[in-house]
N, C-alpha and C positions, 0 to 999 in steps of 0.2 A: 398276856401277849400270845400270840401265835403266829406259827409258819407255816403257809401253804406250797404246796409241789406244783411246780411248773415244768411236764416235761414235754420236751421240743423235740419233736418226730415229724415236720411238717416238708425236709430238704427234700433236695432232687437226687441226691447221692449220686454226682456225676464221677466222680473218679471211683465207686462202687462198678458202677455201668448194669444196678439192677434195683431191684424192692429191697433194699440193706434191711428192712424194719424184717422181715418178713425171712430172711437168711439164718438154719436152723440151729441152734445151738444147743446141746442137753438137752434134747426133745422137744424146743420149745422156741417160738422167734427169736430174735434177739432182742424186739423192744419187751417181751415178755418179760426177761429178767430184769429189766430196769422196774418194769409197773411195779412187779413183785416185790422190789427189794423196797419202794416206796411206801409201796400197803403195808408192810410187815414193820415200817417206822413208824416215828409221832409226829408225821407229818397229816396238816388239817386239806382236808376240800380240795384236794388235788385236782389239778386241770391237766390234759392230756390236748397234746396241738397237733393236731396231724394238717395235710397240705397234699405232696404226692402221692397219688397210686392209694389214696384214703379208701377210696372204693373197695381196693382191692385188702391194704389194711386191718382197714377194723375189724370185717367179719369174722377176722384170725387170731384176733386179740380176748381174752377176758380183762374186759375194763368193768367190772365191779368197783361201786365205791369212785369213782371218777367221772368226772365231767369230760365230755370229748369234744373240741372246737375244731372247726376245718377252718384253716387258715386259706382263704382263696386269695391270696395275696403272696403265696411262699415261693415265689420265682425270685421274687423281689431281694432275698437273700434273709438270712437267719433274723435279723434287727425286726422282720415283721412278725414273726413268733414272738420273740421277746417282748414285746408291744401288745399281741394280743393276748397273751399271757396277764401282763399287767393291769389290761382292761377288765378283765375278769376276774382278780384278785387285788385290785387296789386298796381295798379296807384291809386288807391283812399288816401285821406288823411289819413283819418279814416273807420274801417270796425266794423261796428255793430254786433253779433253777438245775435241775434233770436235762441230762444229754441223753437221747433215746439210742445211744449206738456204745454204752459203756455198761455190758452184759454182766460185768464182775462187779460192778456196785455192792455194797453190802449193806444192808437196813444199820449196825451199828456205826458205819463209817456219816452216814446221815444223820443219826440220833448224835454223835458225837458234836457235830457242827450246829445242831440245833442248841443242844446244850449251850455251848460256847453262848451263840449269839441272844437266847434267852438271857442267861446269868448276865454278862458282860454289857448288850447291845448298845455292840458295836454299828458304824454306817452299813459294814457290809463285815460277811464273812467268807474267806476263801480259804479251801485245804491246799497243805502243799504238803511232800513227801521229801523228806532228805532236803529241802530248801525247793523242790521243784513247784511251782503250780500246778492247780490240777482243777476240776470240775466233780461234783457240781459246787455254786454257790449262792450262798443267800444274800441278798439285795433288802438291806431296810429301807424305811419311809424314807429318811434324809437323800437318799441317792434315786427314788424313783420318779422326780421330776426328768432328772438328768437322763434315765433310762428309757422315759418316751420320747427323749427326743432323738435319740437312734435311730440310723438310717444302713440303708444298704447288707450289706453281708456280715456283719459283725453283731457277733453279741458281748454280755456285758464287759467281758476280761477288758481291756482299753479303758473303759470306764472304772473301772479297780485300779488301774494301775496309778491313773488320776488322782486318787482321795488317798491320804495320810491317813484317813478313819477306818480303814480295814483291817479286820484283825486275820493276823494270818494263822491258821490253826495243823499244827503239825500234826499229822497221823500217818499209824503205821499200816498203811495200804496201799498199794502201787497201784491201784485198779481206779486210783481218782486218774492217774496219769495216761491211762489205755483208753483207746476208743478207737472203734472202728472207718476207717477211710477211706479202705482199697481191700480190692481182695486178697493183698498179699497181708495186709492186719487181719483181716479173716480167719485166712489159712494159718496164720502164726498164734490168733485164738484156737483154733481147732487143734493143733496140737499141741495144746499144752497139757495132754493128757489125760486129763481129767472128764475130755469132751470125744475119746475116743470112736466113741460108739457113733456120732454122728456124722448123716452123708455130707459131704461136700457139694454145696450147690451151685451151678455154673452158671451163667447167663446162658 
């Protein structure tokens, strides 16, 4: 069996009001630490979805080891990433799905939910922390009928919430629960200390 990385970097970042992919974090973009912490997992053939500002994107990124799809469709709202996604890994067992604006990801918070849904496989797997939901999750075969037929702004969460068959997998990282939205989650990333040293970038 195997799971492939799907991560979803194609939005408009309108409550951002800028390149959120591209907003610096620890030296480095913000989708950087997402690729990173995917490459450093046991996740297969990863796909990388870009869509807005891609032009300006990629040239920024090291995407080694990844596939990069330009979603010219990504007005339409996240369901068409999740869709092209799935176009491009439909033989996989399971398809992981990466949020491109959740910089504290950690390679073992991913290995841990692969595990899961390797051992177990389950329809789908989703982390939660202390009972909360969180991102990213894996999506198996049984549910990814379901998952093309997605429309609009939404990706899969709704769809999980659906099936009894998802196994909910507790772990101890609050960093499934963070993601960037605005720049006051930005600035609330930048200070948490650890990111001192970097500038604060403004529209």
């Amino acid at each position: 069996m195997s799971v492939c990385g799907v991560i979803l970097a194609a939005g408009l970042g309108r409550r951002m009001g800028t390149v959120k992919q591209l907003l610096p974090f620890r030296g480095r973009p913000l989708l950087q630490h997402v690729i990173d912490a995917a490459r450093a997992s046991r996740l297969e053939n990863m796909l990388l979805v870009l869509g807005h500002a891609h032009d300006q994107v990629l040239p920024q990124l090291d995407t080694h080891g990844l596939e990069v799809i330009v979603n010219r469709d990504f007005a339409a709202g996240q369901s068409t990433s999740v869709r092209t996604g799935l176009e491009h890994r439909a033989d996989a067992d399971g398809i992981m799905y990466l949020l491109g604006d959740q910089p504290l990801l950690s390679a073992d918070t991913i290995n841990t939910l692969i595990d899961c849904f390797l051992r177990e496989q389950p329809w789908a797997a989703m982390p939660v922390h202390h009972g909360q939901p969180g991102n990213p999750v894996i999506i198996g075969r049984p549910l990814m009928a379901d998952l093309a037929a997605l429309c609009g702004d939404i990706g899969a969460r709704r769809l999980l919430r659906q099936s009894q068959f998802v196994r909910r997998v507790e772990v101890d990282d609050p960093a499934i629960l963070r993601d960037v939205d605005t720049m006051e989650d930005y600035l609330a990333l930048l200070a948490t200390g650890e990111s001192c040293r970097d500038e604060i970038f403004r529209p």
